[in-house]
Each structure stands twice: as structure tokens, then as C-alpha cells.
C-alpha positions, 0 to 999 in steps of 0.5 A: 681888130678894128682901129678906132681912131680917126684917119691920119688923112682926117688929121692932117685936114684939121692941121692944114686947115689951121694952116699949121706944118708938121713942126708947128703943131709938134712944137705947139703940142710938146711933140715930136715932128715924126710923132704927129707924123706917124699920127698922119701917116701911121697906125701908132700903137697907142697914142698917149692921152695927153698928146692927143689931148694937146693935138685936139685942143691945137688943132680945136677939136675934142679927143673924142673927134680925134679918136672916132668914138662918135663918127656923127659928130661934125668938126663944126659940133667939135669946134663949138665943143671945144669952144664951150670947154674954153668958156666954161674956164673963163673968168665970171666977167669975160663971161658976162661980156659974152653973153652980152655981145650974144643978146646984142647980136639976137637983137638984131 
């Protein structure tokens, strides 16, 4: 049987390149030290949806990015993902001002 999440090895990559340790993320996620360490190191039986969803948000990647289901995805496409995820949550004005910074910068 094939595992189809992402390798702990991709795992701990994201959380280093945050610059995170082991109990950052586990207190940032609502998780345990050795949970995010298993996920590292370990095949868990079956990661729960709402700590992967908490560890992917963290570490600003999608769940998907995180459990493998589309191996072409790149973490910059997971980033900009996770980033349009959060604009879309913004307020109307925040919004706005965005968008206006974006037509100042393509006007140069």
C-alpha cells in the first residue's frame, strides 16, 4: 500500500525553512513535540485533518501540498495558494489597498 503523504524529510525542510524547531511548530499548531516528530520521521497511521490543516497554514503550504495528492505542485504554487486562501478572508478595504499597491508596482 502506497503512503500518500509527503515525506517527513519534505516536512521538516518547510519547518526549518521557517526557521521553526520542533516545539514552535507543535505549540503554533496545537500539537505535540513528538506528533510533529512522528510526521517527520514516522509514517503515522493517519494524520488528523485538523492538525495537518493547522501544520500547512504554519508552515504556508495547502493540506494538499502536504499530503502528496498533486506531486507537480511546487511550494512557491502552495505558497501563492496559501496566500490567495488569506486574501480572500480580508477585509473589502485591505483588499483594496492590495490591489492598488499591485497597479502601482506593474506601472513600473
Amino acid at each position: 500500500m502506497k503512503d500518500d503523504h509527503r515525506s517527513g524529510g519534505e516536512i521538516t525542510e518547510l519547518r526549518k525553512g521557517k526557521k521553526l524547531t520542533l516545539d514552535q511548530l507543535a505549540v503554533r499548531t496545537g500539537s505535540s513535540k513528538s506528533y510533529i516528530w512522528e510526521l517527520e520521521n514516522r509514517t503515522p497511521p493517519r494524520p488528523s485533518a485538523e492538525k495537518l490543516s493547522a501544520i500547512a497554514t504554519e508552515l504556508g503550504v495547502t493540506m494538499d501540498y502536504l499530503l502528496g495528492k498533486d506531486q507537480t505542485i511546487t511550494e512557491t504554487d502552495a505558497t501563492d495558494e496559501m496566500f490567495f486562501r488569506k486574501y480572500r478572508e480580508m477585509d473589502p478595504d485591505v483588499k483594496k489597498k492590495i490591489r492598488r499597491m499591485i497597479e502601482l508596482w506593474e506601472d513600473e
